[in-house]
N, C-alpha and C positions, 0 to 999 in steps of 0.2 A: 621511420618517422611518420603519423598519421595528419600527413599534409597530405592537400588533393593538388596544387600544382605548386610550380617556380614563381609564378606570378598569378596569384587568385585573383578570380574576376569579383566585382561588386554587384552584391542581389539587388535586383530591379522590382519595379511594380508585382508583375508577377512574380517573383517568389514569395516575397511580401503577403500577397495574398493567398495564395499556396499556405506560407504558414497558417494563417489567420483559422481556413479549413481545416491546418491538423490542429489547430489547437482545442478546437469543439470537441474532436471525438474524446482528446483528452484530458478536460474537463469533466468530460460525460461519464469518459472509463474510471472513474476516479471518486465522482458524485453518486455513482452506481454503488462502490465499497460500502458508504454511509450513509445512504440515504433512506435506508430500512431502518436507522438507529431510531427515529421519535415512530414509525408505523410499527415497531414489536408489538408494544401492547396491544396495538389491534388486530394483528396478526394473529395475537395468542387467541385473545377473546374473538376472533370469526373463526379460524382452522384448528384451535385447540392441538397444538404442538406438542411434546412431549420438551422436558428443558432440553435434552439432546440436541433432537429436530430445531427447537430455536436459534441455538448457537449455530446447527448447519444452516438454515433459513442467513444467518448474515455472515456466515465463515467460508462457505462452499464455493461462492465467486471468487474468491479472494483466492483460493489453496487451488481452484484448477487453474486461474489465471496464470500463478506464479508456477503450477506444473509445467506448464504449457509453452511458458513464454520462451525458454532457452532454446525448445525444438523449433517453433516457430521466427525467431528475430535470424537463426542458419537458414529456414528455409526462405527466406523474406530474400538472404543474400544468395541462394542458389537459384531461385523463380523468379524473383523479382520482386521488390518490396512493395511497389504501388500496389501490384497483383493481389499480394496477401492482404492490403492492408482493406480493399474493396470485396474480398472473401469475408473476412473476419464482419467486418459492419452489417454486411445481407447476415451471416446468424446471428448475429449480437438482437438486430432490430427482429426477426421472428421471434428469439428463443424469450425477448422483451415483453412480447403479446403475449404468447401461452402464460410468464409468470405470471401477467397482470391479471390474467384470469382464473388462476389457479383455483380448482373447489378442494383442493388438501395442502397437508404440507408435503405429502412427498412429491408431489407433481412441480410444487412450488422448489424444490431442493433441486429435484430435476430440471426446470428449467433454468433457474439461476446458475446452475453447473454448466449446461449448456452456454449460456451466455460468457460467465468465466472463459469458455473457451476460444469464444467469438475476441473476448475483449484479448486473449495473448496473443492473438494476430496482429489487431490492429495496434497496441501498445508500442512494440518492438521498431514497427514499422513506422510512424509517426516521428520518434527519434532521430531515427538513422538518416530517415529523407530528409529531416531536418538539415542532417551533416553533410549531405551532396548536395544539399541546395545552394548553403548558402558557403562558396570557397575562401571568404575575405576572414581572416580571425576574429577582428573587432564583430563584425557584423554574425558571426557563429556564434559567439560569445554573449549575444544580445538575445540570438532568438532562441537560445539554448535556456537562459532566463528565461526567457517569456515563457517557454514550454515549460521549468519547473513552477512559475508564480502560478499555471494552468493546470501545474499536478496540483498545489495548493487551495488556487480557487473552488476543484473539485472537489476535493478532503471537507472543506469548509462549509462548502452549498448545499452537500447533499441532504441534512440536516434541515436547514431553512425551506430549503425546497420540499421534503417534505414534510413539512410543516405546512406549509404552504396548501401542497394537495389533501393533508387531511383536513384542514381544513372547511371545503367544501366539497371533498370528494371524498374517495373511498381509497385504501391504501394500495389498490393494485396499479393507481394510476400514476404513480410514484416511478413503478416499468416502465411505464408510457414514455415517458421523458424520452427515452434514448431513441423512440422511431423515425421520426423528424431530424433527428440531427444526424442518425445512419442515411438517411435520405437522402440529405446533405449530402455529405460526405460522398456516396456514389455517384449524382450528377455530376459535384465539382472536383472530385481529384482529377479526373480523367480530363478534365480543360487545364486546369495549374500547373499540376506540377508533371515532372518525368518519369518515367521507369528509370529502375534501378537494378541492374544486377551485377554482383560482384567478380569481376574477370578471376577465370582460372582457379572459382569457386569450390572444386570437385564436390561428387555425390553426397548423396545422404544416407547414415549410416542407417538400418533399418535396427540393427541392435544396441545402437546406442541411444536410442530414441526410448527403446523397451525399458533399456536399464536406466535412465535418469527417470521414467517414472516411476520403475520397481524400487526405485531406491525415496522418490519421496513422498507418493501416495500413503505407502506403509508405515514411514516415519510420521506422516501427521495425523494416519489414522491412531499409531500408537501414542502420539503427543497427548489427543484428544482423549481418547481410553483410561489413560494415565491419569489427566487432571479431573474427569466424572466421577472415577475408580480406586483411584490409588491404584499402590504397587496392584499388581498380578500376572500371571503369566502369561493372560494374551497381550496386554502391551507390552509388556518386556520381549516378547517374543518378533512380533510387530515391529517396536523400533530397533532390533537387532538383525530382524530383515530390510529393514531399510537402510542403514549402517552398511551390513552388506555389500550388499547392490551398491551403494554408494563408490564404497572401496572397488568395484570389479567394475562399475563406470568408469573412473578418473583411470586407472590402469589400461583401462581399452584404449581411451579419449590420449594417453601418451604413446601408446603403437601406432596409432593412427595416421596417415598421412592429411587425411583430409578428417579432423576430428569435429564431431557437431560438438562441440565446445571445449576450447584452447586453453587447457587447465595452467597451462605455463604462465597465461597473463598474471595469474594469482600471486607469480614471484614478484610481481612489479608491487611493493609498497603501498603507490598511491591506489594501484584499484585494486590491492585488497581489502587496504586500509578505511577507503571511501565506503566500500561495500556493508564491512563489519559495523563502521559506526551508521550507518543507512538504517543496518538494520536493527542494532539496539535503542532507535530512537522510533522506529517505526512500531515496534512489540510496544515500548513503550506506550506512545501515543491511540493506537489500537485501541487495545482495550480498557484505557478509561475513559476513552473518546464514549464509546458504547453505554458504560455506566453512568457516565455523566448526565447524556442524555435521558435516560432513564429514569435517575434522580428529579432531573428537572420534571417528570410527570406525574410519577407514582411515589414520589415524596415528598417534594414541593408543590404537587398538584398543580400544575402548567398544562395549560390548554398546550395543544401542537404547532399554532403557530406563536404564541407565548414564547415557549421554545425555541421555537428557531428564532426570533426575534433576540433570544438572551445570548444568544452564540454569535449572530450576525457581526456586533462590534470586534470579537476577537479575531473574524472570519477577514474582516476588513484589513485588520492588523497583521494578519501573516499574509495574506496578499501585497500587502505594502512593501512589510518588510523584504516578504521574497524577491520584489521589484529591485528594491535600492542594493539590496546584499549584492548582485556583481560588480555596483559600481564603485563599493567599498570593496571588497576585493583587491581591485589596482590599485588602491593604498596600504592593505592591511593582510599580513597572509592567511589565505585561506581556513587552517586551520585554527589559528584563534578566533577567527570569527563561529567558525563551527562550532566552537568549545562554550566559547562564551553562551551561545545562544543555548545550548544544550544544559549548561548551568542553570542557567535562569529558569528553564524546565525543569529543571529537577525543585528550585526552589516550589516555582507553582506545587508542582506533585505535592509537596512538603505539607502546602497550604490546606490540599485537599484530605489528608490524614485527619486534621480537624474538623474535618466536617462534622457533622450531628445532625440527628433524623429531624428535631425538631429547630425550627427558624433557622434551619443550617445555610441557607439560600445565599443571604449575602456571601461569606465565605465560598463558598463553592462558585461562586461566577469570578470573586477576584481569584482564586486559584486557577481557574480555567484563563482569565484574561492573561493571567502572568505566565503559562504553559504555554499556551496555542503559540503565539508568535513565534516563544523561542526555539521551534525546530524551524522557522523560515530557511536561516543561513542553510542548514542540512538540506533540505529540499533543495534552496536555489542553486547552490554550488557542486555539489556530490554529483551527480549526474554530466555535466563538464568533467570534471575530473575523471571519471570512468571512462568515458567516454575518448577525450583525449590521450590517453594510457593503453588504447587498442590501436593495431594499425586502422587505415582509414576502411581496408577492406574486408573488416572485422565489425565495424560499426552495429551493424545488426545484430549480432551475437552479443555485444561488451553491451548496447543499449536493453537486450533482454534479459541480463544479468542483471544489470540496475533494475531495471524495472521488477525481475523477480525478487530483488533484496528488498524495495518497495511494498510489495504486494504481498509475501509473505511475511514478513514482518507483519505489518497491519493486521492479515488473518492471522497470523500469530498468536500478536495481544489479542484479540479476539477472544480465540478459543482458550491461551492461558491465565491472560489476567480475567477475564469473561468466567474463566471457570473456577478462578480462587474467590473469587468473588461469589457464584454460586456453591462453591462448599464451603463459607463460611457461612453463608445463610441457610445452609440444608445442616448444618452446625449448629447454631445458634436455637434453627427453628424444628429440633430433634422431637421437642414434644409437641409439633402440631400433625394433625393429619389429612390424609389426602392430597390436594394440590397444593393447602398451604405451606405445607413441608417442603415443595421443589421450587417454587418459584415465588414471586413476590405480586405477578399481577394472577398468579394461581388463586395467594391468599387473598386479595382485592376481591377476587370471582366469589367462591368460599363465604367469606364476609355478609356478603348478601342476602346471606340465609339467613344468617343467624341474628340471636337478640340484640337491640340497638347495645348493648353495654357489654356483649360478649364481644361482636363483632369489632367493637374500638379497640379491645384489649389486642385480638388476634391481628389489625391491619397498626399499633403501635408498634407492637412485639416483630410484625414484619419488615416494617420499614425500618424501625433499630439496627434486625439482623440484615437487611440490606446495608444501610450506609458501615456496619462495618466491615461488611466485604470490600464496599468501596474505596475505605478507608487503606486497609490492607492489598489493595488490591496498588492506590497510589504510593505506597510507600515502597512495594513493590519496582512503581514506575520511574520513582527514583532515582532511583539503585541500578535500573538499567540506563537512565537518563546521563549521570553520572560517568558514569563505566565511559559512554560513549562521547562524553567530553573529554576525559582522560584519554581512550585511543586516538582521538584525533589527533589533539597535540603530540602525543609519541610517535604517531607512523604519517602527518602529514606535515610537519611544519617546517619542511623541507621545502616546501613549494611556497616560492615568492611571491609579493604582491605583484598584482599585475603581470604576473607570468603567462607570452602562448606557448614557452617549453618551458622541460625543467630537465638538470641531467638525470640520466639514470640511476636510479640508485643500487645499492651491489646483489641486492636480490632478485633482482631483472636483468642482467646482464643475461642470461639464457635465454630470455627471450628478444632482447635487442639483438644478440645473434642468431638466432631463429630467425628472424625480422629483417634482417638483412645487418644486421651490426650497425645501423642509426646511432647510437650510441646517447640519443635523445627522444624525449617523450612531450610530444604536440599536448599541450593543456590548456582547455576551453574554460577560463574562470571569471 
C-alpha cells in the first residue's frame, strides 16, 4: 500500500510553502518546452538553422529530459531527492545563459540538451517531495493538483511569455526566464522543505542506466530520421537498435534485485493505463501546439506578442479547468472525465483540418480554444493515479515515469507531427528552390529578393503548402486524441469517484505480491 503512516499528519505553513517553491521550477521546466514556439522564426532568420537543426532547436530539451528522467527520479530516491533536485537547477540556470547567448545553432542544441538534462533532475524530484511532504490524502490529493494546474500553466505561458520577450527584446532572453527562478529554488529549498531518501533503497545499477539510454536515444534518433527521410536503412536500423536495448533493459530490470526501474508496476492497469493515455495526448498536443503558433505569425502575420495574447484566453481555460478537475473527480470517475476531455480535443483538432491559409484566423483560434482545455482532466488527474499505483518508496521512480510519458510525448508531437507537417510542405513546395523548398520562414527569407508579383506568388504558394501540413498534421492529432479517450475508459474506469484506494486489479497481483501483498493501491485523485 503507498501510504506513509496509520495516522497522517496534516501539512502546516511550511509545507505549504515548500510546495509553492516546487511549483516554480515546475512551471519554468515546463514553459521552457514551449517557449521557443513564437521565437523560431527568429531563431531561423539570426542563426540560419537547417529545418533539421530547427525541430532539434525546440525537440532536444524535451527527448534528453524524458531520457534522463527515469535514471534520475532512482537516483533522487537513492541520494536524496532535495539533493538532486538543487543539482539539476545550478545546470538548468548555467546551461540557460550559454543558450541565451548562443552565436549558432549548434551551440544552441548544445545547450538546450544540457539544460534538458538539468531539468530531469529537478522534474522527478519536485513530485515525489511533494508525496513525503504532504502525509494527509485530502491534502496530497490537493497539492498534487496544484503541481499538474503548474505542469499546465507552464505548457500555456511559455508561448505568451515569449511573446512577451520578443517583444522588446531579443529571443535569447526567452533562456533568461529560468536564472531567477533556479535562484530561487536554491536559497529556498534548503529553508522548506526536507531531505528525502528512500530506506533500503539499494545501489545503482551502472548498466542499466547505459541500457535505458541505448535503448531510447537511438529510438528517437530513428523516429526523427524516419519522419525527415522516409523508410531507409539508417533509421530502420536505429530504431531496431533501440527496440533492442529496450528488450535487454526490461530483462536485466526483472533479474534485478534493486532495479533502476520496477518494470512489474507496468502490470498494474491504472499506471500503465494512465501513462499510455498521458502519452497519446501529449504527441497529440505537441506538435500542433508548435504549428499553431507558427501559423499565428507566418500566416496570419501576428506580431509575437499578438500571439501570445491569441493563446492567453485558452491558457487561462486549462489552468482553470486543471484547478476544478480534482474536485470533480470525488463525484465523477476519473476516467470519464479524462475521456470526455480528451473528446472534446479531438473535436478542436477536427476544427483545425479546416483551416486555410487565407482569413483562416478565426477558425484556428476556436479550434485551439476548444483543444487546449480539453487535455486539462489528463494533466490534472494522471499523475495521482501513477503516482498512487507505486509503493510510497518508489515515488521517485513512478513520478519520473510520468513525467517521461509527459515530456516525451510533447517532444514526440514535435519531431512527428512537426515533421508531417514539414513533408508535406517540402511536398506541396517540390517546385521551389533553395530555402524555399524546406521551410516556410526559408521562403519568407527568399521572397525578399525577389519581384514584388513573383515574391506574393512564392510566400502564397507557401503558406498554402504550410497550412496543409497543418491541417494533416491536426487530423493526425485526432486520431491520437481519440485513441486516448477510448484507452481510458477501457483500462481506468475502474477507479471510483473520489477514491484514496482502489482494489487491485488481476494484472497487478504480482506486483501487490512483490509489495508485500497489500492487496490495495493508494490513489491520489
Amino acid at each position: 500500500m503507498s501510504e506513509f503512516t496509520d495516522t497522517p499528519e496534516r501539512a502546516g505553513t511550511r509545507q505549504w510553502l515548500g510546495l509553492a517553491v516546487l511549483l516554480l521550477p515546475t512551471v519554468l521546466l515546463f514553459l521552457t518546452m514551449t517557449v521557443l514556439f513564437l521565437a523560431t522564426p527568429y531563431i531561423a532568420a539570426d542563426l540560419s538553422p537547417s529545418s533539421g537543426q530547427l525541430l532539434w532547436i525546440n525537440d532536444i530539451y524535451g527527448f534528453v529530459m524524458a531520457g534522463f528522467l527515469v535514471t534520475m527520479g532512482t537516483l533522487g530516491d537513492r541520494l536524496g531527492r532535495r539533493r538532486l533536485l538543487l543539482a539539476g537547477a545550478v545546470l538548468f540556470g548555467i546551461a540557460s545563459i550559454v543558450a541565451a547567448f548562443a552565436p549558432g545553432p549548434e551551440l544552441l542544441i548544445a545547450a538546450r540538451a544540457v539544460m534538458g538534462l538539468g531539468a530531469s533532475a529537478v522534474m522527478p524530484a519536485t513530485l515525489s517531495l511533494i508525496t513525503t511532504m504532504f502525509r494527509d490524502d485530502r491534502q496530497r490529493a490537493t497539492a498534487i493538483g496544484l503541481w499538474a494546474a503548474s505542469v499546465s500553466a507552464g505548457v500555456a505561458l511559455g508561448p505568451l511569455l515569449g511573446g512577451l520577450m520578443l517583444a522588446s527584446l531579443w529571443w535569447g532572453a526567452s533562456m533568461l526566464i529560468g536564472v531567477p527562478v533556479m535562484v530561487l529554488v536554491v536559497l529556498a529549498v534548503p529553508v522548506l522543505i526536507p531531505e528525502y531518501r528512500a530506506p533500503l533503497a539499494g545501489r545503482l545499477d551502472p548498466i542499466s542506466v547505459a541500457l535505458s539510454l541505448a535503448a531510447l536515444l537511438p529510438f528517437v534518433y530513428g523516429v526523427k530520421k524516419l519522419a525527415e527521410s522516409g523508410i531507409a536503412a539508417e533509421s530502420v536500423l536505429t530504431l531496431l537498435a533501440g527496440v533492442l536495448f529496450a528488450v535487454v533493459f526490461v530483462r536485466r530490470q526483472l533479474r534485478l534485485a534493486d532495479p533502476l526501474l520496477d518494470v512489474r508496476l507496468f502490470a498494474n492497469r491504472t499506471f500503465s493505463g494512465s501513462l499510455g493515455v498521458y502519452m497519446l495526448a501529449a504527441i497529440a498536443l505537441g506538435g500542433v501546439y508548435l504549428l499553431f503558433t507558427q501559423y499565428l505569425q507566418l500566416v496570419a502575420a501576428q506580431s509575437p506578442l499578438a500571439a501570445g495574447l491569441w493563446i492567453l484566453p485558452a491558457a487561462l481555460g486549462l489552468v482553470i479547468v486543471s484547478t476544478v478537475t480534482p474536485a470533480l473527480a470525488r463525484r465523477i470517475r476519473p476516467a470519464y472525465l479524462i475521456a470526455a476531455g480528451l473528446t472534446v480535443s479531438a473535436i478542436g483538432y477536427l476544427v483545425l483540418t479546416q483551416v486555410a491559409s487565407e482569413a483562416g484566423l478565426p477558425l484556428l483560434i476556436v479550434g485551439f480554444y476548444i483543444l487546449y482545455p480539453g487535455i486539462a482532466p489528463a494533466m490534472a488527474l494522471i499523475p495521482g493515479l501513477v503516482i498512487g499505483a507505486a509503493p510510497a518508496e518508489k515515488a521517485g521512480a513512478a513520478s519520473a515515469v510520468n513525467s517521461t510519458a509527459s515530456d516525451l510525448g510533447v517532444a514526440s508531437g514535435v519531431a512527428l507531427l512537426g515533421s508531417v507537417g514539414a513533408a508535406i510542405y517540402r511536398a506541396d513546395m517540390s517546385d521551389a528552390e533553395g530555402a524555399a523548398a524546406e521551410t516556410l520562414p526559408g521562403a519568407l527569407s527568399s521572397a525578399q529578393s525577389l519581384p514584388a508579383d513573383l515574391a506574393d506568388s512564392v510566400i502564397a504558394a507557401a503558406r498554402e503548402a504550410f497550412t496543409n501540413g497543418l491541417n494533416a498534421a491536426a487530423l493526425t492529432a485526432a486520431v491520437l486524441s481519440a485513441a486516448g479517450a477510448v484507452l481510458a475508459v477501457a483500462l481506468l474506469r475502474r477507479i471510483p469517484a473520489g477514491a484514496t484506494s482502489v482494489p487491485e486489479i488481476d494484472e497487478a497481483k504480482e506486483v501487490s505480491a512483490a509489495d508485500g501483498g497489500a492487496g490495495r493501491t493508494t490513489v491520489a485523485v
